[in-house]
C-alpha positions as CSV (number, residue, x, y, z in Angstrom):
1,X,28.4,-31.6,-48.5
2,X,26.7,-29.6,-50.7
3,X,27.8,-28.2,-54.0
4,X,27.1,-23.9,-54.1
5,X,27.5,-21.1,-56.3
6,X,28.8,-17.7,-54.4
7,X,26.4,-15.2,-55.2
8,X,27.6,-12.6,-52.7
9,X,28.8,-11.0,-49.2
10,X,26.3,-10.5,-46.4
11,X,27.7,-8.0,-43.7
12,X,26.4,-7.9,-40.3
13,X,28.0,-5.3,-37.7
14,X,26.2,-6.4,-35.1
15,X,26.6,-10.5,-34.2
16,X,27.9,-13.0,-31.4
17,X,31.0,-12.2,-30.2
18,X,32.4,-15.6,-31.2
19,X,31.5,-14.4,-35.4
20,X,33.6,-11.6,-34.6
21,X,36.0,-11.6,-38.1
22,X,33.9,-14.1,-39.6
23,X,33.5,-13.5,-43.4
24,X,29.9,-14.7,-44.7
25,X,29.0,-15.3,-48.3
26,X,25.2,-15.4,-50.1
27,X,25.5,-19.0,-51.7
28,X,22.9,-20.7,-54.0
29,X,22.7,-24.4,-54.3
30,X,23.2,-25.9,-57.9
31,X,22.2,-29.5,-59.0
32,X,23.5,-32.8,-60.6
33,X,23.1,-31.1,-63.8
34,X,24.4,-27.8,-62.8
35,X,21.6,-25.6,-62.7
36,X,20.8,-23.2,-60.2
37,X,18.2,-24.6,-57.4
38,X,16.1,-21.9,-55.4
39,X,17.6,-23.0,-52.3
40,X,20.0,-20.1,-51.1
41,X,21.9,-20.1,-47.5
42,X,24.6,-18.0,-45.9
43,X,27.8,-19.9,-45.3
44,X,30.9,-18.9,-43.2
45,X,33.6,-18.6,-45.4
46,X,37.3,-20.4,-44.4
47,X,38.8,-20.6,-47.7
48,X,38.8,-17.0,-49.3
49,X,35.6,-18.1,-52.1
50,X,34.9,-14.8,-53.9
51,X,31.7,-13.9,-56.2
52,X,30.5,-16.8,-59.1
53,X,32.9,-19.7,-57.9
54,X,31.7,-22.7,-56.9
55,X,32.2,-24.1,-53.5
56,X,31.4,-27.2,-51.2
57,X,29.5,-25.8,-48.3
58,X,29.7,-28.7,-45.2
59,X,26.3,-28.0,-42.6
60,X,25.1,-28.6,-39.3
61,X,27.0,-30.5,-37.0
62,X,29.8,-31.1,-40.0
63,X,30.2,-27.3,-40.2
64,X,31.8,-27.0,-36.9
65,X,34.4,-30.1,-37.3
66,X,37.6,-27.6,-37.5
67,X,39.1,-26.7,-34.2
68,X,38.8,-23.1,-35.1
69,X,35.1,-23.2,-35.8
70,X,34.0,-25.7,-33.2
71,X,32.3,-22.8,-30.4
72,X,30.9,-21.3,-33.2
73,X,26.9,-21.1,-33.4
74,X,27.5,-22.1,-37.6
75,X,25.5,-24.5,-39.9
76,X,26.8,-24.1,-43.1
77,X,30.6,-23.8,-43.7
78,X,32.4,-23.3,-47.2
79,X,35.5,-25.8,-47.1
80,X,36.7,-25.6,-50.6
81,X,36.9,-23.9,-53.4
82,X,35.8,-26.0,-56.6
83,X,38.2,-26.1,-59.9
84,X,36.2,-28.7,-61.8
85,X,33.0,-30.7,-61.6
86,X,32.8,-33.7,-64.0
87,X,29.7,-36.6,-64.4
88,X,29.3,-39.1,-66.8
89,X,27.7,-37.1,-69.4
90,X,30.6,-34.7,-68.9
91,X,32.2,-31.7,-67.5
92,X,29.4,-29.4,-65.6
93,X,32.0,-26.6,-64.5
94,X,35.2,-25.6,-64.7
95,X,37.1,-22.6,-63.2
């Protein structure tokens, strides 16, 4: 898993039947330190994640563990929404 900040939607009328109703969200990786990386991906979302919170985005074959999700032609997944993120040195976020 992968820790993300939701930057935004992406909208695509046209997909797989299988996506049909399939919410996607713009996420950008962020680091041990939280800061940003320049690593973005587009996640299925199956927890309701809106704009700026921070997720945990599960990919490839891990992505497609929940029954509901299984058929689906996914690699990155968000699974939960983030309410704190603590290390050593301290807390890096909180919601």
């Amino acid at each position: 898993m992968r820790i993300a900040k939701v930057l935004g939607t992406v909208v695509s009328t046209q997909k797989d039947l299988s996506l049909q109703g399939t919410k996607f969200l713009l996420v950008q990786r962020v680091d041990h330190e939280g800061q940003l990386l320049p690593e973005y991906d587009v996640a299925a979302d199956c927890v309701g994640a809106g704009v700026d919170e921070w997720v945990l985005v599960s990919q490839g074959s891990a992505a497609r563990q929940l029954p509901e999700y299984s058929q689906r032609p996914l690699d990155a997944l968000v699974i939960a929404i983030i309410d704190t993120v603590s290390v050593a040195s301290g807390r890096l976020y909180s919601k």
